[in-house]
N, C-alpha and C positions, 0 to 999 in steps of 0.2 A: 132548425131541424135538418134541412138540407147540410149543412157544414157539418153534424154531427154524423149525419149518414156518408159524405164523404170521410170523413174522417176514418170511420169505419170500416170501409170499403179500401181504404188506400191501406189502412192495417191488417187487413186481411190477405191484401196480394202482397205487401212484404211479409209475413210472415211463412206464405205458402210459397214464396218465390227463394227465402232464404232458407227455406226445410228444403225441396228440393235441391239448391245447390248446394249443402251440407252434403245430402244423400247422395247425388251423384259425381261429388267433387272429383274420386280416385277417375272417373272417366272423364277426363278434362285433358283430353288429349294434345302435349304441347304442337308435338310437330304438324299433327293436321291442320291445327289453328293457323301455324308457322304457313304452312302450304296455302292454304285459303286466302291469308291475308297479303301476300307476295304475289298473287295471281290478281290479285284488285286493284295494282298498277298504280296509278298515281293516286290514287285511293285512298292507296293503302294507310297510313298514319291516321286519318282521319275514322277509319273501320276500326284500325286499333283502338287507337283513344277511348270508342263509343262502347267496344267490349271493356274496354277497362273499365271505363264509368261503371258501367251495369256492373260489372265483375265487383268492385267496389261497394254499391249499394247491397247486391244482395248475398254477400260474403263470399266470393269466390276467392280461393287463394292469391294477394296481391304479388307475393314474392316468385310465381311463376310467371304470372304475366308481366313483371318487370325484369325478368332475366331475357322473355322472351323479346321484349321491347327493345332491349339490348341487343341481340343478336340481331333484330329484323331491321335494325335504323342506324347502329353504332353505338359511340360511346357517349356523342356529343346530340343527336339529335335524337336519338333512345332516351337520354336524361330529360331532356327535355318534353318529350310526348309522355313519358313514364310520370314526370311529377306533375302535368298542367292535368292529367286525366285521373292522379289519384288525389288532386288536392278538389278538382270537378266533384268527383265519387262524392269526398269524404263532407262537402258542401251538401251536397244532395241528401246523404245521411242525415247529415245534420240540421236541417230543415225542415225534413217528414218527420225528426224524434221529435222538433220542437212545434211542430204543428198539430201532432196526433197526440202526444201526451203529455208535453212539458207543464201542461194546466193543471192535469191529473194528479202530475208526480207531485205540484207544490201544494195542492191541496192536503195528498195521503202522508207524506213523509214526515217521519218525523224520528225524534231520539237522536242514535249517533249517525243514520242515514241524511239528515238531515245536517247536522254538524259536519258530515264528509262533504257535503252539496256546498253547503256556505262556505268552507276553505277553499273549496277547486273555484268557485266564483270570485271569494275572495284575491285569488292568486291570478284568476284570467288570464289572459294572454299567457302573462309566465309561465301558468300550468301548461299549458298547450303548447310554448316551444320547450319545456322540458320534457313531455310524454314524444310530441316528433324528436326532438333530437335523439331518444333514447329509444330504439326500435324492438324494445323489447315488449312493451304493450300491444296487447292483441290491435289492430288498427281497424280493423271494420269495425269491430264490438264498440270500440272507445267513440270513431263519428259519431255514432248514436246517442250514445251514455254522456258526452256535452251537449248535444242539444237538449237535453234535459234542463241544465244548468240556465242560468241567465246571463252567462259568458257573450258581449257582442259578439256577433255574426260576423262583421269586420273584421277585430281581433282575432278570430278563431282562423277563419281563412287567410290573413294575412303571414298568420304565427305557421300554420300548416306549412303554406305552399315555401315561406323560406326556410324551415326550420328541419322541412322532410330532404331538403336537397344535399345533406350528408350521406344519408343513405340511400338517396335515387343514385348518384354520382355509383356508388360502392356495387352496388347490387347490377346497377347497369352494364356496368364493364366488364362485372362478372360473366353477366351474358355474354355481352361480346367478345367475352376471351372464349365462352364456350363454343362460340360458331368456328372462333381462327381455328379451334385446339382439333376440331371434325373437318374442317377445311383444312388443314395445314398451312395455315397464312403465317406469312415472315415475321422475326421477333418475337415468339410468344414465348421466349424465357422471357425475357423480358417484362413484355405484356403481365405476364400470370404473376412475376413480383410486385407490379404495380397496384392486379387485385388485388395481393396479399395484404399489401402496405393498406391501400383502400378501408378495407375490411378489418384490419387491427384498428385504424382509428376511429372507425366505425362502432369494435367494438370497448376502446377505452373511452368514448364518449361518456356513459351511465356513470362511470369515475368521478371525471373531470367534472361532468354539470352537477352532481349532487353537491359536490366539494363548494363550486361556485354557489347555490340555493343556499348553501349553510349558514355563509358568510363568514366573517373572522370566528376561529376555534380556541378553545381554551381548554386545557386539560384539567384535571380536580386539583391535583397537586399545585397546581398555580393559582387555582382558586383558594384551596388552603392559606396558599402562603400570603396571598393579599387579602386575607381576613387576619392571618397572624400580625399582618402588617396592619391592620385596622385603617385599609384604604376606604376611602369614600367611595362605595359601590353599592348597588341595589341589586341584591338578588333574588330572580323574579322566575319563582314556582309555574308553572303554568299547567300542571296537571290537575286531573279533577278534585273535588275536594275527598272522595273515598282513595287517590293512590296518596295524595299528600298525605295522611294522616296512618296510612296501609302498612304495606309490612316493607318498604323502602325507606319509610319515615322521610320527616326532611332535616333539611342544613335549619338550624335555631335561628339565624337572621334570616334566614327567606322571606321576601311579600309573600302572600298567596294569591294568583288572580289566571282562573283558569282561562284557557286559551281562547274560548266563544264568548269569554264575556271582556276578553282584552281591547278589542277596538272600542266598546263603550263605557269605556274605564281609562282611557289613554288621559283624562284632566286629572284623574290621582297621582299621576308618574309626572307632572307636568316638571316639576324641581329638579327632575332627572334628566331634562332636556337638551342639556349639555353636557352630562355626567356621566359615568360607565354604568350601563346597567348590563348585567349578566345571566342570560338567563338559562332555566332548568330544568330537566323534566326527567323522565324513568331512562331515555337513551337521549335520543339531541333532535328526534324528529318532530314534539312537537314545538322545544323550545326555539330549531330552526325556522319554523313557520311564525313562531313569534316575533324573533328578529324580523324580519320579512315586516312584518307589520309594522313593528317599532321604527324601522329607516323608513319606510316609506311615507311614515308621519314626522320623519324630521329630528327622531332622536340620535343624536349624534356619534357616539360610541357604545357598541351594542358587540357583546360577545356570547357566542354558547357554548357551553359545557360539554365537552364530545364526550359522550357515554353516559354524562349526568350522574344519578342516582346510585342506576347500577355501579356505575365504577367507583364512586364514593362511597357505597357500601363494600365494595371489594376492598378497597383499600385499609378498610377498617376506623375511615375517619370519624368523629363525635355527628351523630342525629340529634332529632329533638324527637 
């Protein structure tokens, strides 16, 4: 009764703590902050940090208070206080979602909410350094939205705190070229190319890691021609049983084994252990998550169809 009444109680002041700093966020004054915290002397880092924690837990814009980080420490001790206090926050988050509702959520979920919950667990850690390395997910919302999940707690913060330090590095410097650029501090041609550099490969990250999660790619028309070749290959449907049968139709040698019931089905595929299995779906996202599964259980040669279905219906190749 008491754990349920804290429970309660702690859900209430996050929510009225995260509606207010929604509400007042536009008033989130950087430079008085800036002023405040430069006046608290040797302090100072450790007052940052604490606002960021908090700023973190109850949504306040991170990407301000990490420019500002920048400006008020450098480039190298800014990175530094900027990622140990957003990887703190984002711990903190994810603690209160799994103490206040994660019981909740496995009770009520269910359908394809449920299917989304079991892939992102599924992928654990790996989900987690693919969402930090790629900075385009909302970041306070998401600490929250894993503690739901049954992702370790280890995992989660371990993948966090290395995985954000692409874009602490990027965002930090940014700040601190914004302080040289109002101070007139030496080098900042210089300096502001290095942002720039920073921040392109900050932002051709999303690129590069998707391309990596895919694993090895195969196009249709290769897939064509090693059926015309009547090579020893499995190719392995992974969409629901209403797209398989839908208006994509499929390729006539495909398995069919949808994607949630593929881990307990891996002793059907057992023959194909050492064999090319290829697998497919409407584009190549969920048959990438397949692969994912299939290597990680030790199938050997696993390729996916980039664009699947679609593109083989584009192309005008033979369905069933």
């Amino acid at each position: 009764m008491k754990s349920h009444i804290f429970r309660s109680i702690l859900f209430i002041t996050i929510v009225i703590g995260i509606t207010l700093a929604v509400i007042y966020r536009e008033h989130l004054n950087a430079d008085a902050l800036q002023t405040s915290i430069e006046a608290a002397g040797n302090a100072a880092p450790i007052i940052f940090m604490l606002i960021y924690i908090i700023g973190t837990v109850f949504f306040l814009p991170g990407s301000v208070l990490t420019l500002l980080g920048g400006a008020l420490f450098g480039p190298v001790m800014g990175t530094v206080y900027n990622l140990t206090a957003a990887t703190i926050g984002a711990m903190l988050s994810f603690i209160i979602a799994r103490y206040v509702a994660s019981d909740w959520v496995t009770r009520k979920t269910g359908g394809r909410m449920k299917q989304l919950i079991s892939g992102v667990e599924h992928e654990g850690w790996r989900f987690v350094a693919f969402v930090r390395l790629v900075p385009l997910f909302p970041f306070n919302l998401l600490n929250y939205a894993l503690g739901l999940t049954k992702i370790k707690f280890m995992h989660y913060s371990l993948a966090t705190y290395i995985c954000m330090l692409p874009g602490a590095i990027a965002y930090t410097y940014l700040g601190y070229i914004g302080k040289e650029a109002a101070t007139g501090g030496e080098g900042l041609i210089q300096k502001s190319m290095m942002a720039l550099a920073l921040l392109a490969i900050v932002a051709f990250l999303p690129r590069l890691i998707n391309n990596l999660r895919k694993g090895p790619m195969i196009t249709v028309d290769e897939l064509k021609q090693k059926l015309e070749n009547h090579e020893d290959i499995l190719i392995l449907d992974v969409r629901s049983e209403d797209d398989f049968n839908g208006e994509l139709h499929h390729i006539k040698q495909a398995t069919h084994m949808h994607l949630t019931e593929l881990t307990n089905r891996l002793d059907e595929l057992s023959n194909y252990k050492d064999k090319s299995i290829i697998t497919i779906c409407r584009t190549d996202r969920m048959s990438a998550k397949a692969a994912q599964i299939l290597t990680k259980h030790g199938f050997a040669d696993i390729q996916v169809v980039k664009q699947g279905m679609v593109d083989w219906n584009k192309k005008g190749y033979p369905v069933d």
